[in-house]
Backbone as numpy.savetxt, mean C-alpha at the origin, in Angstrom:
# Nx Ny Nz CAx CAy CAz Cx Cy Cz
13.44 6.23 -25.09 12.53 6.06 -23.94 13.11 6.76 -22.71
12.43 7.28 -21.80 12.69 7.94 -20.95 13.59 7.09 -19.47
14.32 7.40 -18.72 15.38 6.98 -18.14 14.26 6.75 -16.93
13.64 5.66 -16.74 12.52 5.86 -15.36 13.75 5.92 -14.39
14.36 4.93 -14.09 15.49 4.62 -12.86 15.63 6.48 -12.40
16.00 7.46 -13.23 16.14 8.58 -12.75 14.99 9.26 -12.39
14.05 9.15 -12.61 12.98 10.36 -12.29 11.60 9.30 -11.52
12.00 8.29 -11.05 10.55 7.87 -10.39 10.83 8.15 -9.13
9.63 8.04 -8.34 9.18 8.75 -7.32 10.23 7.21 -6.24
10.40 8.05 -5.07 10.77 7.14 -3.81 9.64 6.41 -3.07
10.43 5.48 -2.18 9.50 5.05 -1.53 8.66 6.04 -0.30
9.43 7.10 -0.14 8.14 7.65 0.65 7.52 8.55 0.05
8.08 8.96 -1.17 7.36 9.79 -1.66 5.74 9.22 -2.40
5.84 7.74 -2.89 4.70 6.84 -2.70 4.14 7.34 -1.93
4.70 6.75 -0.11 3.67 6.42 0.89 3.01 8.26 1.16
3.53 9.25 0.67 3.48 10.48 0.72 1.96 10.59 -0.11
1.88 10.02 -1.60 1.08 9.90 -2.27 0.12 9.61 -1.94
-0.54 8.11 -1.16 -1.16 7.33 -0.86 -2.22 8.20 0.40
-1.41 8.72 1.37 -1.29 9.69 2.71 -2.53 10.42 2.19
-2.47 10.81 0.67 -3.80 12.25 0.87 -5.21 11.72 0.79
-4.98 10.58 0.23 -6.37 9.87 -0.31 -6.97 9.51 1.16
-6.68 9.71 2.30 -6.85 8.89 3.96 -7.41 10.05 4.68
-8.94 9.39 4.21 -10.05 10.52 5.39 -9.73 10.68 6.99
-10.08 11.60 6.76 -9.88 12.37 8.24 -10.88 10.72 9.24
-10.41 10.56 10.32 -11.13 9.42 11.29 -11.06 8.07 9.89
-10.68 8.06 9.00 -10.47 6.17 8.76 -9.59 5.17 9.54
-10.53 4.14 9.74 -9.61 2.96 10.22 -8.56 2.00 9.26
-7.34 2.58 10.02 -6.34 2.07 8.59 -5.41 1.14 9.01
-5.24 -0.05 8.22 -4.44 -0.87 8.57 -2.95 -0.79 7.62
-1.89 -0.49 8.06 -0.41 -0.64 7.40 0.53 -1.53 6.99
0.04 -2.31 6.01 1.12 -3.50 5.72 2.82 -3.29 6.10
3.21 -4.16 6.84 5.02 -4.50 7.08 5.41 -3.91 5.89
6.55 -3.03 6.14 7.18 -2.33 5.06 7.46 -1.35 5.12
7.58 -0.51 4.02 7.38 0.71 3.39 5.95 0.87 3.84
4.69 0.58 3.03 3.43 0.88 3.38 3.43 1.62 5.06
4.15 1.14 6.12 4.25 2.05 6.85 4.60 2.93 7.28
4.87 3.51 6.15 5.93 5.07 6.07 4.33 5.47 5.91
3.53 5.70 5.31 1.79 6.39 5.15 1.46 6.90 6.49
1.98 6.91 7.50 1.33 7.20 8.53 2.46 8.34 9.16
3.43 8.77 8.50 4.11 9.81 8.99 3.71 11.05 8.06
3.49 10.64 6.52 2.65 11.86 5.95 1.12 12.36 5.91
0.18 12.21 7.04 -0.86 12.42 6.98 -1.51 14.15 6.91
-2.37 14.38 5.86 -2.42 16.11 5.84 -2.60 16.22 6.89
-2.56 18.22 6.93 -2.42 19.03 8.24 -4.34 18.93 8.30
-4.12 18.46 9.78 -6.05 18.35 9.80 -6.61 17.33 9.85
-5.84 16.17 9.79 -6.41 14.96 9.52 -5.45 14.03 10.20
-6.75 12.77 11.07 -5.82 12.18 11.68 -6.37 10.63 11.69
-5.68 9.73 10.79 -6.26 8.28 10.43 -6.14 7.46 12.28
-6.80 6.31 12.16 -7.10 5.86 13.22 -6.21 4.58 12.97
-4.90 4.07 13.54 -4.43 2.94 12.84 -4.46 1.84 13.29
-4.91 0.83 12.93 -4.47 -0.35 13.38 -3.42 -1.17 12.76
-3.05 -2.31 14.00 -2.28 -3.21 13.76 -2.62 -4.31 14.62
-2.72 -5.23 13.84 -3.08 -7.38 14.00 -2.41 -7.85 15.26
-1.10 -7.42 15.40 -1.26 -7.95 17.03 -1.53 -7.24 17.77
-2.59 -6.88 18.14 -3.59 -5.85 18.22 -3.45 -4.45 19.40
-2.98 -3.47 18.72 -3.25 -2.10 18.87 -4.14 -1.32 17.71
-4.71 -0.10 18.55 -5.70 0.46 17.95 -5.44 2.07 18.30
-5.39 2.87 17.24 -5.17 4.35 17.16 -3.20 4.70 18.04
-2.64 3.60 17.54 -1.04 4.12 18.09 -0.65 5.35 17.25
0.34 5.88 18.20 1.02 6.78 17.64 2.49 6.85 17.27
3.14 7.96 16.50 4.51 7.71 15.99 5.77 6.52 16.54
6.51 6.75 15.79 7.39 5.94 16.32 8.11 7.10 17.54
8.85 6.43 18.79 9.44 7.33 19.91 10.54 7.86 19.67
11.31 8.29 20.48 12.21 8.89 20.20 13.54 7.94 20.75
14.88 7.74 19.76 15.82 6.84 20.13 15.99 6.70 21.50
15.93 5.55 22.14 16.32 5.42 23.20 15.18 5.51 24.43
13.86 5.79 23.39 12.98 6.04 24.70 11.38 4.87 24.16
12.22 3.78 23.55 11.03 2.92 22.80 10.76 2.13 24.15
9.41 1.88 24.24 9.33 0.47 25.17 8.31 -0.67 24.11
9.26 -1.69 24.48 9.47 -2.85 23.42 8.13 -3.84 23.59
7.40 -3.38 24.84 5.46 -3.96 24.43 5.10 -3.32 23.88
5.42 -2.34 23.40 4.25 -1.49 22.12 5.39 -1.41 21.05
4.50 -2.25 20.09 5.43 -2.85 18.98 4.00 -2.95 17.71
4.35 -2.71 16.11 3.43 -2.72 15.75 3.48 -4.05 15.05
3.22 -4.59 13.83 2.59 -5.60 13.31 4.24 -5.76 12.16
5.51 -4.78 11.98 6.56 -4.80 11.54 7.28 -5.18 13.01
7.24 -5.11 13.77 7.89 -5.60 15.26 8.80 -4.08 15.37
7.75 -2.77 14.85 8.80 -1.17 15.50 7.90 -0.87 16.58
8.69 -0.05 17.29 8.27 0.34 18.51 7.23 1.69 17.49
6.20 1.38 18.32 5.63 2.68 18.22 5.03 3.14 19.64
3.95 4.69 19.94 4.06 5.26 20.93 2.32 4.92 21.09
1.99 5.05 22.24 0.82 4.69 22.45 -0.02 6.47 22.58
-0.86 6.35 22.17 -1.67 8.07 22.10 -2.88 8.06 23.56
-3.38 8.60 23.72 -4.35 8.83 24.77 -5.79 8.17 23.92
-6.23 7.49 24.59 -7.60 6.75 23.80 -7.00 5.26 22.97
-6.10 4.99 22.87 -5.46 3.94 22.78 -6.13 2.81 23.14
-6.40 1.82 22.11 -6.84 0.25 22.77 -5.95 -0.66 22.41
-5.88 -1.56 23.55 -4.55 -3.05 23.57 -5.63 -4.32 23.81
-5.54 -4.89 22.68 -6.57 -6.31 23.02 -5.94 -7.04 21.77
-6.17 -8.68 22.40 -5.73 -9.81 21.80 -5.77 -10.07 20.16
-4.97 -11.13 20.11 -4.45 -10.65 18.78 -5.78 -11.17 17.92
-6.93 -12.08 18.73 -7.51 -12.97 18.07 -8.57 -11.79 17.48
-8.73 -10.76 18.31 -10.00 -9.72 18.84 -9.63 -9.28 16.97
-8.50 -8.55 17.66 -7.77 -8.00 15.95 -8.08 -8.33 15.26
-8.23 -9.32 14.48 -8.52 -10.30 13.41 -10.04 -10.44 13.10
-11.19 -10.33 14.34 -12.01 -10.56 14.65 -12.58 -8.87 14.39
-11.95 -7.85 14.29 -11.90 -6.21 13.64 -12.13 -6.53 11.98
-11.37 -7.30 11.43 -10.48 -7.44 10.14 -11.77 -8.30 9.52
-12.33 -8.65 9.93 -12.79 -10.47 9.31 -14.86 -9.56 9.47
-14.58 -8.92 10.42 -16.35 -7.94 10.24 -16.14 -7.26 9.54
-15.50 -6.55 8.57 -15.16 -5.34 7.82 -15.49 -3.81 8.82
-14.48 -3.90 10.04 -14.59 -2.65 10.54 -13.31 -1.72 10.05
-12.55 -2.25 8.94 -11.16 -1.48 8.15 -11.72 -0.77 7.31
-11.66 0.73 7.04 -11.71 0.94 6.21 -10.96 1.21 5.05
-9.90 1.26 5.11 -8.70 0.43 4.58 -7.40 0.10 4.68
-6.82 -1.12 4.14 -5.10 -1.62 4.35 -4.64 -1.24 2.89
-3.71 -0.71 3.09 -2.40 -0.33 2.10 -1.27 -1.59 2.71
-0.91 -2.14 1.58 -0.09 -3.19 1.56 0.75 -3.09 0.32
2.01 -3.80 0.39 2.78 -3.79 -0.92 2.66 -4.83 -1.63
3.52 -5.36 -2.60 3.02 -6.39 -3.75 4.23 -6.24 -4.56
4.28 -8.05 -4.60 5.09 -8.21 -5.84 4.40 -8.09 -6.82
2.95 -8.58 -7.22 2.92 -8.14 -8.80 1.21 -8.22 -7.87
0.26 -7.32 -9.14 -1.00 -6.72 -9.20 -1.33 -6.89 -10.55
-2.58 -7.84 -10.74 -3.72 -8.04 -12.24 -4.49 -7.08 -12.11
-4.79 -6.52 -13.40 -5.81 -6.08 -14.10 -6.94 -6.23 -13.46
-7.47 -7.42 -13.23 -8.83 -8.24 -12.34 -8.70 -7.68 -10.88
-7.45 -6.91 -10.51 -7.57 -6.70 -8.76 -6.73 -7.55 -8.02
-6.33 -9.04 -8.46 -5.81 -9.47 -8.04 -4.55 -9.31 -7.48
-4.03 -9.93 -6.35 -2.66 -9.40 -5.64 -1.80 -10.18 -4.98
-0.67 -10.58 -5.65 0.73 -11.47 -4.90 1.36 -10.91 -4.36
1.24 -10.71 -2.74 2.31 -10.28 -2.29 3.18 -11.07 -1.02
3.42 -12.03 -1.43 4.24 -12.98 -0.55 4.59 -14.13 -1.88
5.70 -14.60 -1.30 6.21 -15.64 -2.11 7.05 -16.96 -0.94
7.12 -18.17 -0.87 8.00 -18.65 -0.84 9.64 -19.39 -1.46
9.71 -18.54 -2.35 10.92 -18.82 -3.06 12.41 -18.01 -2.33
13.17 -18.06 -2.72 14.02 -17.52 -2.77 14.05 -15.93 -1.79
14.24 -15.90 -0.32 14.74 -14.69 -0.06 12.84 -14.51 -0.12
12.27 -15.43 0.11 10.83 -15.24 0.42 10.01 -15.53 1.67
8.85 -15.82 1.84 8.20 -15.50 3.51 7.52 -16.80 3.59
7.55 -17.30 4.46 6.68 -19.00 4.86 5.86 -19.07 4.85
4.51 -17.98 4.68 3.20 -18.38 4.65 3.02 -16.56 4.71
1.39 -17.30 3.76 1.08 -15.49 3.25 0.55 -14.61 4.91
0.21 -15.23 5.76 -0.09 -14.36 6.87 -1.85 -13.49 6.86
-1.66 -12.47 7.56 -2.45 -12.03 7.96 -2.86 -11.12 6.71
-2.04 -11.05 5.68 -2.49 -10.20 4.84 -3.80 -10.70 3.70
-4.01 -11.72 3.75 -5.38 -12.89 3.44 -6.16 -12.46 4.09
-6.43 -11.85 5.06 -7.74 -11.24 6.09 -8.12 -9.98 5.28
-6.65 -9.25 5.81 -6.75 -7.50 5.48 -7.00 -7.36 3.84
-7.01 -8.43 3.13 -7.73 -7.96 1.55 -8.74 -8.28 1.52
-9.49 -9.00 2.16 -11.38 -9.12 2.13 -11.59 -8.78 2.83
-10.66 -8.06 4.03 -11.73 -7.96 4.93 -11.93 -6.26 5.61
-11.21 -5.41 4.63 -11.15 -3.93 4.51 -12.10 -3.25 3.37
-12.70 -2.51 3.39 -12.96 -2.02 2.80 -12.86 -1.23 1.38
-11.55 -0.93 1.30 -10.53 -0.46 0.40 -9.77 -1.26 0.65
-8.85 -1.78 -0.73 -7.30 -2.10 -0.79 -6.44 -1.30 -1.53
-5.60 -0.93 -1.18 -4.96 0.12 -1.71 -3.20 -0.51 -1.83
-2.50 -0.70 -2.79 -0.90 -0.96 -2.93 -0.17 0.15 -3.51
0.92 -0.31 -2.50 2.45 0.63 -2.84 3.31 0.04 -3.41
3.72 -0.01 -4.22 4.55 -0.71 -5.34 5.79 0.36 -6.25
6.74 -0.41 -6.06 7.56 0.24 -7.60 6.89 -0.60 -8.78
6.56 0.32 -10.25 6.36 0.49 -11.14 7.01 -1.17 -11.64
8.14 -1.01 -11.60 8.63 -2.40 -12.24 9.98 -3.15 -11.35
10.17 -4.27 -11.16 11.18 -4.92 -10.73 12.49 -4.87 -10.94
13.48 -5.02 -9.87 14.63 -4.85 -10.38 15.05 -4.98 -11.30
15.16 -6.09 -11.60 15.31 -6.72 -13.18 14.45 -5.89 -14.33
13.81 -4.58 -14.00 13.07 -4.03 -14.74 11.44 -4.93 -15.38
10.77 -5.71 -14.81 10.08 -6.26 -15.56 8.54 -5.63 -14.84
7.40 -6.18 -15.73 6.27 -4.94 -14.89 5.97 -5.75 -13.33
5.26 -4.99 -12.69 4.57 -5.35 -11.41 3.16 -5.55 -11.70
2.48 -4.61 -13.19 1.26 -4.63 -13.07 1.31 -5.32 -14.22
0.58 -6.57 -13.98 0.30 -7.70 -14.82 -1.12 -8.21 -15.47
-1.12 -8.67 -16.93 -2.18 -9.11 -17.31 -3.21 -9.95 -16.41
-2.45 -11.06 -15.54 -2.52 -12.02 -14.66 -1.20 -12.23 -13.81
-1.43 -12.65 -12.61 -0.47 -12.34 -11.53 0.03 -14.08 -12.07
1.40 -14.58 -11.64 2.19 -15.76 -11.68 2.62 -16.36 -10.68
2.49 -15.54 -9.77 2.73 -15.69 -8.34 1.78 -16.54 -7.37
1.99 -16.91 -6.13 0.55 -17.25 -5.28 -0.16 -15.85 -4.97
-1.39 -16.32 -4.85 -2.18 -15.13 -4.68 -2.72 -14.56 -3.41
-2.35 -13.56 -3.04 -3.26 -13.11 -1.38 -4.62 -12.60 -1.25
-5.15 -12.44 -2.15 -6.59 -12.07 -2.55 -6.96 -12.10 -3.93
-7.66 -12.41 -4.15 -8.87 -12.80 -5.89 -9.82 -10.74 -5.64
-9.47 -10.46 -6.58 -10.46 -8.91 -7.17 -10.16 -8.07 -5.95
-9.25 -8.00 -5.24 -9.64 -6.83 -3.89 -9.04 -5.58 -4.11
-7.82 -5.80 -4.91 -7.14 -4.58 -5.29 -8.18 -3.35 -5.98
-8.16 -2.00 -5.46 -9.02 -0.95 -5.33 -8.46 0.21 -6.63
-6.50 0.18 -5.99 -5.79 1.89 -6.42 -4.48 1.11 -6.41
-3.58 1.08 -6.98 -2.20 0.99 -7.02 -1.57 2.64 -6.87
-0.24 2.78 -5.93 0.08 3.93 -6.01 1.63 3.89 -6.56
2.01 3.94 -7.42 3.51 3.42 -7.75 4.34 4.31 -8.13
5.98 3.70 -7.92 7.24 5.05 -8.47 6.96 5.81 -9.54
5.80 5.15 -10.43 5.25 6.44 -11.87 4.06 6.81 -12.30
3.06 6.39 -11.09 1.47 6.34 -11.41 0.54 6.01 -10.54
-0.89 6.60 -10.52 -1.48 6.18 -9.65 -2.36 5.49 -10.47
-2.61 4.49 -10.49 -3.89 3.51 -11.28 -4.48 2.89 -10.50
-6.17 3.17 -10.75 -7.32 2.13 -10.43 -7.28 1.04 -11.14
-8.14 0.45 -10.29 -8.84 -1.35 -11.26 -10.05 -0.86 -11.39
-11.06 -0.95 -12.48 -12.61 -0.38 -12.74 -12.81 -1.51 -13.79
-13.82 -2.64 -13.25 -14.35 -3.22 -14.38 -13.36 -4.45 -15.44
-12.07 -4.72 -14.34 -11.04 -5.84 -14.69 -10.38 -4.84 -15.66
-9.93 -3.75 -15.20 -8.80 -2.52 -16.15 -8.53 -1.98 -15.53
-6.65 -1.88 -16.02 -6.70 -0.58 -15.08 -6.54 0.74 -15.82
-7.40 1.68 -14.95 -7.18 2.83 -15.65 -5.89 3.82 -14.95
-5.40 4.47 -15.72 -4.56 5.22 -15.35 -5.08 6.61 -14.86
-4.85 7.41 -13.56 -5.63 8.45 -13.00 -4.44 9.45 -12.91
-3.78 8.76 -12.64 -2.06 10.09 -12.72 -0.68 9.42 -13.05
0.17 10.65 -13.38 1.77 10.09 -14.14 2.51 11.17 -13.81
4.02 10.72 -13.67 4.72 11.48 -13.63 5.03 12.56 -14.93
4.97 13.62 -14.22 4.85 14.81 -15.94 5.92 14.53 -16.78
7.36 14.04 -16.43 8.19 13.83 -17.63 8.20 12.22 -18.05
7.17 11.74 -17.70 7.11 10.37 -18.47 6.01 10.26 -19.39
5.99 9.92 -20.59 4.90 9.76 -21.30 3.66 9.00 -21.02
2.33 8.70 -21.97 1.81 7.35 -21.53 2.43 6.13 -21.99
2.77 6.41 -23.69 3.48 5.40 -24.12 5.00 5.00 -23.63
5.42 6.06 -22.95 6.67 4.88 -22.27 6.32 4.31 -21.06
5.00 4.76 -19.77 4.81 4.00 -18.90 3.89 2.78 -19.31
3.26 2.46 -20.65 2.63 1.69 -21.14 3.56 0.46 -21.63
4.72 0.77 -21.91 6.36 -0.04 -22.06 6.91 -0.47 -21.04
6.11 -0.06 -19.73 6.91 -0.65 -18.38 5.65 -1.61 -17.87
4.17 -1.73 -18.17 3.45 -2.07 -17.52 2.27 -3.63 -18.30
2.66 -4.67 -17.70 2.38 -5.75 -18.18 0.76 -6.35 -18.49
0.03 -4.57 -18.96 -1.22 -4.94 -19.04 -1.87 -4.10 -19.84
-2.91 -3.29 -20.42 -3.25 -2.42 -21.61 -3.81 -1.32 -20.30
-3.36 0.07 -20.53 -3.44 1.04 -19.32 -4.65 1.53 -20.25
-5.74 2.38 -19.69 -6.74 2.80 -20.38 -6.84 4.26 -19.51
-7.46 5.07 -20.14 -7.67 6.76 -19.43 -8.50 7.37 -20.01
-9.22 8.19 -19.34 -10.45 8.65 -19.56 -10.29 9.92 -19.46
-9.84 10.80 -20.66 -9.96 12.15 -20.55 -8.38 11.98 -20.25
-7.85 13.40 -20.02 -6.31 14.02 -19.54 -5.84 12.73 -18.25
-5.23 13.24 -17.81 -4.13 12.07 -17.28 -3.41 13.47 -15.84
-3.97 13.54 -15.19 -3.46 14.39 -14.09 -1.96 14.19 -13.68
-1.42 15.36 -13.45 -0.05 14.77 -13.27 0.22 14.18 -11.94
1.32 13.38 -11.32 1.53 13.08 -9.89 2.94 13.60 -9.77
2.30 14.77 -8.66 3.61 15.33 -8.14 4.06 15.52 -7.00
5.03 14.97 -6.03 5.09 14.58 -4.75 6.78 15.55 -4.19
6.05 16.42 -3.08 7.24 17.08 -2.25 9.06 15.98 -2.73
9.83 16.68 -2.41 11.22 16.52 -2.19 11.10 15.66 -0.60
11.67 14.48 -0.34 11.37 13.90 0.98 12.66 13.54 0.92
């Protein structure tokens, strides 16, 4: 079987992945994390509109060392830069964005993702988070859900599961998984597989993934810049 640990994709090379699928003017919300690395690879030409829950609207990059000011902070508590056309309103307003479906979509990460769409990504156990948060809004209440995930857990075990074991942050919302070896949809409680890394097979990413992968026709490869 093929050595994944050596040849899967990084974490920004993910959020690199994720980056092309993001229409020119979408309203995009960035889950705490990695997921907010997506907003430093956006194509040449295209410029997503971002939000964040304690509420800013269309911010820009992070500043330059030493020149952050610490009220413009995003929804990870980083400084980011405010752009021209910029809106600052309450955190309730935010939510009150999230809860009308004016997102058109949040990329968020995940401990484990069902077949059905479903998505755990908070836990209170161990080296875990006190309550699932705001991310219970941003999966019903976006348009798209989209996750960034490694392929499988430290411990090597899958992320993409028959049924999730975990608590759950949304029932069916999951859209696209984008992961260290694949990009897979959910269509119809399956996921199909849409791309793979070219030196991994199907049958060895079918050995990492805790659910029956299905594909329709060729299998496009996923191939992401040197970052």
């Amino acid at each position: 079987m093929t050595n994944i640990a050596r040849i899967k994709l990084s974490n920004a090379q993910i959020a690199w992945r994720a980056a092309q699928d993001i229409t020119d003017g979408a309203y995009v919300n960035l889950g705490i994390g990695f997921p907010e690395m997506v907003a430093q690879f956006q194509p040449e030409g295209r410029q997503a509109i971002f939000h964040s829950e304690n509420g800013l609207l269309d911010f820009g990059p992070a500043p330059a060392a030493g020149e952050e000011d610490w009220d413009c902070i995003n929804a990870g508590k980083k400084a980011v830069t405010i752009r021209p056309g910029s809106a600052i309103f309450h955190h309730a307003d935010s939510f009150a964005m999230v809860r009308g479906r004016h997102l058109d979509v949040a990329i968020l990460g995940a401990y484990e993702v069902a077949q059905s769409g479903d998505l755990a990504n908070w836990s209170t156990g161990k080296d875990g988070i006190p309550a699932v948060g705001g991310a219970m809004d941003l999966v019903h209440g976006a348009k798209r859900v989209a996750v960034l995930t490694d392929h499988v857990t430290r411990k090597g075990a899958p992320k993409l599961v028959e049924r999730c074991s975990l608590p759950l942050t949304g029932v069916g919302c999951v859209t696209r998984v984008y992961t260290s070896l694949a990009v897979v949809d959910i269509d119809a409680g399956r996921f199909v597989l849409r791309e793979k890394l070219p030196e991994i097979s199907v049958q060895d990413l079918q050995a990492v993934t805790g659910a029956q992968l299905y594909h329709e026709g060729p299998v496009a490869d996923l191939i992401a810049p040197a970052l």
